[in-house]
C-alpha positions in Angstrom: -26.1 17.5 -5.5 -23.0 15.8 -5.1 -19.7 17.9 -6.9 -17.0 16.3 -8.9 -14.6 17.9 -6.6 -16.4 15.9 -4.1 -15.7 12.7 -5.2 -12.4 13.3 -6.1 -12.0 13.9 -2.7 -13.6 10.3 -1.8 -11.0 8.6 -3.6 -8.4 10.2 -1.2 -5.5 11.3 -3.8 -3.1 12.2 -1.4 -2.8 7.7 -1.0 -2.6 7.6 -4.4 0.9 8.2 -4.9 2.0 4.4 -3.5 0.2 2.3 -6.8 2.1 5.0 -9.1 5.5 3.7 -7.0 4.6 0.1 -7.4 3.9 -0.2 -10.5 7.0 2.1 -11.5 9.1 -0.7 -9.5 7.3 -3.6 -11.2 8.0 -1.9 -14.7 11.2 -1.3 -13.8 12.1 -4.7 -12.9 10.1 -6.3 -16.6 12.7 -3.4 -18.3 15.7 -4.9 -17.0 14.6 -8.6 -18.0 12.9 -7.4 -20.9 10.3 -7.6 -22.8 9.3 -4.7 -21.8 5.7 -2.8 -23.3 4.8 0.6 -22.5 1.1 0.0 -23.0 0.9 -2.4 -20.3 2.4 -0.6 -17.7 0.1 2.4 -18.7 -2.8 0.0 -17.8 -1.5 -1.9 -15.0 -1.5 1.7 -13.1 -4.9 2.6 -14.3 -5.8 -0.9 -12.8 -4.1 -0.7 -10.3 -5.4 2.8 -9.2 -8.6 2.0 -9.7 -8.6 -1.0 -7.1 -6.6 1.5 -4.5 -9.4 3.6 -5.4 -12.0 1.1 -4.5 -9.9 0.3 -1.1 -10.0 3.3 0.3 -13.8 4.2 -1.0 -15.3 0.7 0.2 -13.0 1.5 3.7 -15.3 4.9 4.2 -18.5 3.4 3.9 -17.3 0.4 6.3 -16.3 2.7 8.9 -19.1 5.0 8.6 -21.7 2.5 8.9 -19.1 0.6 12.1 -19.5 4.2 13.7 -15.3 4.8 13.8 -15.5 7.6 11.6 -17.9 9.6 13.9 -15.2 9.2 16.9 -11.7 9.5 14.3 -10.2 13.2 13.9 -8.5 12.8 10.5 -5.3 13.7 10.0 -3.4 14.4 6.3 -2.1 10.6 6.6 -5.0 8.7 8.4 -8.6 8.4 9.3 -11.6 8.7 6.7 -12.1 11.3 4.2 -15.0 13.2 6.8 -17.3 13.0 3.3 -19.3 10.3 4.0 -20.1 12.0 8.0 -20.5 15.5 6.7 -23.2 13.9 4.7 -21.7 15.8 1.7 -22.0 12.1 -0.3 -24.5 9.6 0.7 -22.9 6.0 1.7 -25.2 3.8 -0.6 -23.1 6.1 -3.5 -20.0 5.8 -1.7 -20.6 1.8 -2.0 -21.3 2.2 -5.7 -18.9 4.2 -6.5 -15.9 1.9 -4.9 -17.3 -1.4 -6.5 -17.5 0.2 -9.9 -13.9 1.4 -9.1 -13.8 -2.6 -8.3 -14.6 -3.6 -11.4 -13.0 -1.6 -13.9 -9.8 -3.2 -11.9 -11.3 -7.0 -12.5 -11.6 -5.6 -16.4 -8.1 -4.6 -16.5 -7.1 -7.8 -14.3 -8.8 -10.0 -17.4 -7.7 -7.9 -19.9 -4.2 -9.2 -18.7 -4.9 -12.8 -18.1 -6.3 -13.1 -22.0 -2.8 -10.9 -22.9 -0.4 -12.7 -20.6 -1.7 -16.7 -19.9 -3.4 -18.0 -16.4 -0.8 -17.9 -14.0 -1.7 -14.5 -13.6 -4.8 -15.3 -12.0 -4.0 -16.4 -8.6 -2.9 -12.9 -7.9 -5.2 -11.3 -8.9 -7.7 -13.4 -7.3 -5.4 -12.8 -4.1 -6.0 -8.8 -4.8 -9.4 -8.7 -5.0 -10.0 -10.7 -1.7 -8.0 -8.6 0.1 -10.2 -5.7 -1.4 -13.3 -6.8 -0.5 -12.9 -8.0 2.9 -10.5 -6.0 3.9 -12.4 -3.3 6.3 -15.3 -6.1 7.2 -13.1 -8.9 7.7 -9.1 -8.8 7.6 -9.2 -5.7 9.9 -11.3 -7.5 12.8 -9.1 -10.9 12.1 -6.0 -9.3 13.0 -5.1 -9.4 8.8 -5.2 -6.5 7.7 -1.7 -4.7 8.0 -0.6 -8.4 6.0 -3.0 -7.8 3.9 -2.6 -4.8 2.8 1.5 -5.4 2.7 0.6 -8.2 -0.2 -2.3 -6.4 -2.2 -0.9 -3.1 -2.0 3.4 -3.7 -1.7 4.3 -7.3 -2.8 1.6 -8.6 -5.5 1.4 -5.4 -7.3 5.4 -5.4 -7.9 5.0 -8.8 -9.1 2.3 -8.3 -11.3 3.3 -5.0 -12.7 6.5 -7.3 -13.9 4.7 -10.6 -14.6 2.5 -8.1 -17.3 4.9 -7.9 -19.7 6.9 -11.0 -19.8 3.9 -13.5 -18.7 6.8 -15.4 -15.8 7.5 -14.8 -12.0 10.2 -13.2 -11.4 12.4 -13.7 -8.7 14.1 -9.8 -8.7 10.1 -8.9 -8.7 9.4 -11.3 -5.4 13.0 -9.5 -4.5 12.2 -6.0 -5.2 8.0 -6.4 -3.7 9.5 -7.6 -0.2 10.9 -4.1 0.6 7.6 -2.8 -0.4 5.2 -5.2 1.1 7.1 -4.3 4.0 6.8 -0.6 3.7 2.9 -0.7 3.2 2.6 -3.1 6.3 4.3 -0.9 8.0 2.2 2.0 7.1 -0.6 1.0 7.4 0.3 -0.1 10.9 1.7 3.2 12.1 -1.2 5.0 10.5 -2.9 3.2 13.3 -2.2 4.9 16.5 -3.7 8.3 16.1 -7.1 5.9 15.5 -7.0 3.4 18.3 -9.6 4.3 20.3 -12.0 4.7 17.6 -11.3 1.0 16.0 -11.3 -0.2 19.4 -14.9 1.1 19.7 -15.8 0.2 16.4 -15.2 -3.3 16.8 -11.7 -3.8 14.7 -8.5 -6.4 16.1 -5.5 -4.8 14.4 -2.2 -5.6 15.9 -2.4 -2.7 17.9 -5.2 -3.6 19.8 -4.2 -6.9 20.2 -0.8 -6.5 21.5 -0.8 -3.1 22.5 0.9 0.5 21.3 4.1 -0.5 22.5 4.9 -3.7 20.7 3.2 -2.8 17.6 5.4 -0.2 17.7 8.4 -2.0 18.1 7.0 -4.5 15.6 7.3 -1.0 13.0 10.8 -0.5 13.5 12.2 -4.1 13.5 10.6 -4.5 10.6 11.8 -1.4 9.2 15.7 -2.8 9.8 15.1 -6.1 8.2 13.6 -4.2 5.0 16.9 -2.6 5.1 18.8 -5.7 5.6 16.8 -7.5 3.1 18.0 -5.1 0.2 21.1 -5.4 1.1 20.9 -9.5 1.1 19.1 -9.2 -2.2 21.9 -7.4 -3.7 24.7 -9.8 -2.3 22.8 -12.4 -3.8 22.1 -11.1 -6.7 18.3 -10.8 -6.7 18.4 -7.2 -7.3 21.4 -5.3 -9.0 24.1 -3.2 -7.2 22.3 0.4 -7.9 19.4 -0.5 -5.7 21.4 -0.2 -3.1 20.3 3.7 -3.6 17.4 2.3 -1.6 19.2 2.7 1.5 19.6 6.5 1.3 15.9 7.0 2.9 17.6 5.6 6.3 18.1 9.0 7.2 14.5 9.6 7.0 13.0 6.8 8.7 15.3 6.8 11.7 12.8 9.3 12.9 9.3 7.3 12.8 11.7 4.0 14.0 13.2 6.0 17.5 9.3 7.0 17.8 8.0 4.0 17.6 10.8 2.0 19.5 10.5 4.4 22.7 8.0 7.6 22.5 4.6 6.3 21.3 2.7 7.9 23.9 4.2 11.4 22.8 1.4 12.4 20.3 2.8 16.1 19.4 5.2 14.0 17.8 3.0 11.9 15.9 2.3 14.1 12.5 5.9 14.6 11.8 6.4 10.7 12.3 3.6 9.9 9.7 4.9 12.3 7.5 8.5 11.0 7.7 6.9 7.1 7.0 5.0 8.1 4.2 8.7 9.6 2.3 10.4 6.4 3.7 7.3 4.5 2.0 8.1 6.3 -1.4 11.2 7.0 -1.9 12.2 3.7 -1.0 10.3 2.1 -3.3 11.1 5.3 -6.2 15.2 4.6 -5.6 15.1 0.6 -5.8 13.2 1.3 -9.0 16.1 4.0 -10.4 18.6 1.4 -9.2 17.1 -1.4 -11.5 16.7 1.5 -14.3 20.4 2.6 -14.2 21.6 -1.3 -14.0 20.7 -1.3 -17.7 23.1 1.3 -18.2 26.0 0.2 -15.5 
């Protein structure tokens, strides 16, 4: 029989950290704009947890029945959980056990339509799609690092913001650039210690289709215009002066950007990198989310 600790360990909590980020910069924007309601950004993180849930759930039983998983040695930041191949929890369950993740997300998602009005809708509609066709579609269409950069970096900023006040925001589009960014681009570095395996298993992400060394190239340039782009959206305005703070995790991600620009066939270098992209990931979004919560107070 299946333990509890077992399926905890199918939803993959050490990727849960990002939705808790997201919708902390989403809040934080709706708290500078006001209204603001606690209750709401209580549930848009259980919703919003539950669909990451979902992803990363329905992603193991794609790639166990595609074969990658067989070939892909996991490592703390990528590949599958090893659950689903250890035969510790059978796949059918695994399948069930993301879509009802699925749909207590949709739940929430409605909830906030009937709360809010319908503009909220095409987003959500936008985040399920790229739930439920990410692993068996978007990832062999060359979609899925943009993909995953809207349903899991811009559209959640926006609609963790769009919750409380019921309006698009342009600080929210402003603030969920950086972080559709940041998820694009770790989902995409998150890539290389798996190529061969999604190769075999039949997926076209950008590194397949235009090799190691320009997807890796593609990480760091767009690593600099996120950086750029928060300092743009300050000058202009779009976000206040504190997020500037967001620049502090420069330090941090020079290291995955020199990797990826020049030494992406040096794999004893790899875990470090990861590791170093998945701070740059949070922190980023953790400071711009401080500077918007101290620009109440400036």
């Amino acid at each position: 029989m299946t333990k509890l600790s077992d399926w905890f360990r199918e939803t993959r909590p050490q990727y849960l950290a990002l939705p808790v980020v997201l919708v902390f910069l989403g809040s934080a924007v709706a708290a500078t704009e006001g209204p603001f309601y606690l209750w709401r950004a209580i549930v848009a993180l259980i919703g919003l947890l539950s669909v990451h849930i979902s992803v990363n759930v329905l992603n193991d039983y794609s790639d166990y029945r595609s074969g990658i998983d067989f070939d892909t040695i996991p490592t703390p930041f990528s590949g599958g959980s090893g659950l689903l191949v250890a035969g510790i929890i059978e796949p059918a369950a695994a399948r069930t056990f993301g879509l009802i993740f699925f749909g207590i997300g949709i739940v929430i998602g409605a909830v906030f339509v009937w709360v809010t009005n319908w503009w909220l809708l095409p987003l959500l509609l936008a985040g399920a799609v790229s739930v439920l066709f990410y692993t068996d579609y978007m990832a062999r269409l060359t979609l899925g690092e943009i993909f995953a950069g809207l349903g899991l970096g811009l559209l959640p900023v926006m609609g963790a913001a769009f919750v409380h006040s019921g309006a698009y925001s342009s600080s929210a589009v402003a603030a969920g650039i950086p972080a559709g960014i940041l998820t694009f681009n770790l989902l995409l570095i998150n890539e290389f210690p798996d190529v061969e395996p999604d190769r075999k298993g039949g997926r076209r992400n950008l590194l397949l289709v235009f090799g190691v060394e320009r997807g890796g190239k593609l990480y760091t340039l767009l690593l600099v215009i996120m950086y750029i782009w928060i300092l743009v959206a300050v000058a202009l305005g779009l976000m206040p002066v504190p997020c500037l703070l967001g620049l502090l995790t420069l330090p941090v991600a020079l290291k995955p950007m020199k990797w990826a620009w020049r030494h992406v066939h040096e794999n004893e270098e790899m875990l470090p990198v990861l590791g170093a992209n998945v701070i740059t990931n949070l922190a980023t979004g953790s400071l711009l989310g401080i500077g918007f919560i101290l620009s109440m107070f400036l």
